[in-house]
N, C-alpha and C positions, 0 to 999 in steps of 0.2 A: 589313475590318470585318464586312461581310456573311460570310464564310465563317466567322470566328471568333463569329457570333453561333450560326451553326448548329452548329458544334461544341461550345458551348456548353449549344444546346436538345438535342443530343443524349444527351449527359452526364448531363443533368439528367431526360431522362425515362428512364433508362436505371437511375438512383439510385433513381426516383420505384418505378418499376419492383421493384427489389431491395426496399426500402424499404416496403411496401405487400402483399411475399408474408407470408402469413399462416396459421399451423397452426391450426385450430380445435381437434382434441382428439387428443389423445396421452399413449402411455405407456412408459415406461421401467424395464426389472425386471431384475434379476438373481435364476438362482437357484444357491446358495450351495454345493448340493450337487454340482451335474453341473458347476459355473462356467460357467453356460453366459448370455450376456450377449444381454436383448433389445431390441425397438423397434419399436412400431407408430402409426399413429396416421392420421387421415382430413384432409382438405380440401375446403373451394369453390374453393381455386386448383387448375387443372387443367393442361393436356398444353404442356410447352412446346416451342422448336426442338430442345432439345439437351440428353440426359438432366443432370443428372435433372431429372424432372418429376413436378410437383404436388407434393406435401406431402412425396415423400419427401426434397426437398432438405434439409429441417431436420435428417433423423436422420446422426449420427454415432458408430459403433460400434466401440470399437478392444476387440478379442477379449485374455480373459483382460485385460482393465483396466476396464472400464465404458461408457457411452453417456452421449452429451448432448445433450436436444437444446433446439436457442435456434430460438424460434419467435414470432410478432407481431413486425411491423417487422423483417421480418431481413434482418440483415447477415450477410454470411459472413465477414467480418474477426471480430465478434464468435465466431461459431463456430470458427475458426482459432487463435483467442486461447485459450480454452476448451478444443480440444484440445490444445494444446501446457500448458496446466497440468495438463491429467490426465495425462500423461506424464511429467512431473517430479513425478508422485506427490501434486500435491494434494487434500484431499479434495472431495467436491460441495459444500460448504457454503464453503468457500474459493475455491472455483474460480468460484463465484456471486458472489462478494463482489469478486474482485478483478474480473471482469466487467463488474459495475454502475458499478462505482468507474472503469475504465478504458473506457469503453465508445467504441466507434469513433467512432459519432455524435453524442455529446456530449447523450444522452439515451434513458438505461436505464428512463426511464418507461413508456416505448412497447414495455418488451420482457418475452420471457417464456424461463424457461429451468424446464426437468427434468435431475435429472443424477443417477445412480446410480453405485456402483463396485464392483470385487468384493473388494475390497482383505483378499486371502488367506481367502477363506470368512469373510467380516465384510462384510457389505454396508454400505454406507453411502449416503444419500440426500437430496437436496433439491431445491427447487422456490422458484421467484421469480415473481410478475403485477406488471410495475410496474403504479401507478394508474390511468395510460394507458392502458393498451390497452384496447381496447374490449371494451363490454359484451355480453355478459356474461360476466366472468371467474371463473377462481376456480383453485387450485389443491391437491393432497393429497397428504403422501407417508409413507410408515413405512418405515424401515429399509431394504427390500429395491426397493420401488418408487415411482414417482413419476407421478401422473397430473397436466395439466393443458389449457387450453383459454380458449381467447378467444374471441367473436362467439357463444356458444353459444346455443341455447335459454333455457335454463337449469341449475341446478345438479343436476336431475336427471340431464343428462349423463354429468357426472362420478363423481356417485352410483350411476348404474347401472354405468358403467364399473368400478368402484372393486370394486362387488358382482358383477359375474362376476366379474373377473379373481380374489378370494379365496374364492369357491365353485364352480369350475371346476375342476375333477383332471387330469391327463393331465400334460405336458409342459410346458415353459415356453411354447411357441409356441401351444400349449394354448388357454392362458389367457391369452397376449395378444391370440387370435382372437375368442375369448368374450368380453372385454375391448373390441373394438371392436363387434363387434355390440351389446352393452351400448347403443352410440352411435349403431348404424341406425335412426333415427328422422326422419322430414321436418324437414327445418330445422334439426339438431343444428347445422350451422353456418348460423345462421338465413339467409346470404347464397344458398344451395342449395334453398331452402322454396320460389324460383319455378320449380326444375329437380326438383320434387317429389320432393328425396332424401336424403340428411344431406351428404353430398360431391360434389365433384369427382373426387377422387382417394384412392389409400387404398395403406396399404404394412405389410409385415409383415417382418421383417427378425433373423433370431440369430445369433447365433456363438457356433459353441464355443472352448476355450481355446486348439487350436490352429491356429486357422484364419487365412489371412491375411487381413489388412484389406481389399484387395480382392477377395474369394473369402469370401464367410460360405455358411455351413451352409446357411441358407435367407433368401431375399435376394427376395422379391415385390413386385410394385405394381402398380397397375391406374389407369390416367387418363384423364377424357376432355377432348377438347379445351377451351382456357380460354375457345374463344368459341362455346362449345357454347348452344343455346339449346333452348326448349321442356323437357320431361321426359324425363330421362333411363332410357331401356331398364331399366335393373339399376341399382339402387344398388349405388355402386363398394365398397363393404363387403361386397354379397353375390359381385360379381363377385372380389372379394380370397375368398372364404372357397371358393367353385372353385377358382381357384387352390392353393388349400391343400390344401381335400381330395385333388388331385390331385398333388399334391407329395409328400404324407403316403403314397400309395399305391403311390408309385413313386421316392421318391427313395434315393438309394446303390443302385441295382439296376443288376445289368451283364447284358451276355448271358452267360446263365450254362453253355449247353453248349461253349462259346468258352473261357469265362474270361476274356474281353477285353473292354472297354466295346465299342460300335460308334463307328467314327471318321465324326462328322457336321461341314461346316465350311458357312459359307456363300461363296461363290463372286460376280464380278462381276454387277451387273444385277440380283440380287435372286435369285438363286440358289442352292438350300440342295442339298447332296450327301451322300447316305447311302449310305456303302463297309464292304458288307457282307462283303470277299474275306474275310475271318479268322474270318465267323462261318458255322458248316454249320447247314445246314438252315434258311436264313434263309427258299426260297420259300414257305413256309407262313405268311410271316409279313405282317402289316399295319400301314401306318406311318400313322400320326394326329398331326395338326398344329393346336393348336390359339391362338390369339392371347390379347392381355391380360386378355381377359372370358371367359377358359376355355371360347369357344366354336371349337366343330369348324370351321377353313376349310379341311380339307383330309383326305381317307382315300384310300389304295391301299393296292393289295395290291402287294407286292415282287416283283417280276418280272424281276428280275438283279441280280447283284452291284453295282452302280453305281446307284443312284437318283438323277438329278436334278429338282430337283420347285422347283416357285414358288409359294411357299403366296401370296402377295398378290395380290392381281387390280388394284386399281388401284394398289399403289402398289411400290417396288422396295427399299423400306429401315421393318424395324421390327425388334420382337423377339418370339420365337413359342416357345410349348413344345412338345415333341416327345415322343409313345410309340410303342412296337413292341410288339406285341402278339403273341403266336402260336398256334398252331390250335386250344388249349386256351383262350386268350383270357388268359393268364397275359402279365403287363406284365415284357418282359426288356431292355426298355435306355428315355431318359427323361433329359431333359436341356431345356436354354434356349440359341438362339441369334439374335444380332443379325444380322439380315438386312441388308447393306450395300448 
């Protein structure tokens, strides 16, 4: 009995757990032209044991079909559910409905969904707050995109979100960057106002049409621990928008007197290996390693064909961005790897 009671308590904080993650503000867009399919969005739940972590659990993107994501109270059966009717082609506003109506835990009040789709250059869109979730909620969507958010501030949130993201030019990823800075503000998820920041956590994520679902075009997040305490260095929003800038500056770049990407893998014990044999004139060049918060923990200069290097000091397992740079200061290879 005693053992069956603990396996029990286990269960059940484990539910409470699941049950209790929560998206404060997010948004989901398509655009119509390039079909190119997005999702970003911030949190006060932060870094867990085993990706993903912090807010980006909620987003779900399947390229060249739309994104959804179910957030407050979530369950991921919900979300599972969700994805398998945008696959058989329903729209967001049905896929919401059968949702609520079918909901895992036998209470769609506590939940919240955004759901966009690109359904042949005709976007369609909608959004759900049940009553429940906590205040303060609210949610907006038009045709192409769908913002919403629980625990907020206030409706200025959403408001400011709403207002970059449709006076913001450039790219889709563009304006779902603009889009959440909109929401860097202390306490945007008012649970974050004692970590003086708007999040935890923060993710930025697109696809294009032919990309595969686990491989999107650009695929970010930045989290810090959930039992992070005092004030947070960077809000995770400005630590996401490094990221980006650095992404945007370097990403689809190969070595290009090669013609070859460089082959980087990461190696036992925490060990990252850059095999430079196939690229000339690499010693001129400088490898820069930088972690979630787009800060530097690591520069050398190449000094053979074979680098092995440990970007972590205390610890043996994360995931780091990586550029090469060469003597001109020109960015020629750039990439992400999970350090094991």
């Amino acid at each position: 009995m005693v053992k069956k009671n603990i396996f029990l308590g286990i269960i059940i904080i484990w539910l409470s757990i699941l049950t209790q993650a929560q998206d404060t503000f997010s948004i989901v867009a398509v655009d119509s032209i390039t079909g190119e399919i997005g999702s970003a969005g911030a949190s006060c739940v932060g870094f867990s044991s085993g990706y993903p972590h912090g807010a980006i659990v909620l987003s779900d993107v399947i390229p060249g079909i739309g994104a959804i994501h179910t957030q407050a109270a979530y369950l991921a059966a919900n979300q599972d559910y969700a994805h398998d009717l945008m696959i058989q082609g329903l729209s967001p506003q049905q896929i919401i409905d059968s949702v609520v109506a079918n909901d895992a835990g036998g209470n769609p009040k506590t939940r919240q969904y955004g759901i966009v789709d690109y359904n042949n250059g005709h976007p369609r869109s909608a959004s759900y707050t049940g009553i429940n979730c906590q205040n303060y909620k609210n949610d907006t969507n038009n045709i192409y995109y769908s913002i919403q958010g629980n625990i907020l501030l206030g409706q200025l949130v959403i408001d400011s979100m709403q207002t970059r993201f449709l006076n913001t030019s450039g790219t889709l990823a563009d304006r779902l960057m603009a889009a959440l800075q909109g929401a860097n503000m202390i306490g945007a998820d008012t649970r974050c106002a004692v970590h003086n920041s708007s999040s935890l956590s923060s993710f930025l994520r697109v696809a294009r049409p032919s990309d595969e679902a686990d491989s999107l075009y650009l695929d970010l997040y930045m989290a810090y621990n959930q039992n992070f305490t005092g004030f947070v260095p960077v809000d995770p929003i400005d630590s996401l928008q490094t990221l980006y800038d650095l992404w945007k500056t370097t990403t689809a770049i190969k070595y290009k007197k090669a013609g070859l990407p460089l082959k980087v893998w990461s190696a036992p014990q925490g060990e990252l290996i850059f095999d430079f044999s196939r690229c000339p004139e690499y010693s001129t060049s400088i490898i820069i390693i930088y972690d979630l918060t787009g800060r530097i923990i690591k520069q050398v200069p190449v000094n053979k064909r074979t680098m092995n290097l440990y970007p972590f000091k205390n610890s043996t397992a994360g995931i780091c961005f990586y550029q090469v740079m060469n003597q001109n200061q020109v960015v020629v290879a750039r990439g992400k790897v999970l350090v094991k």
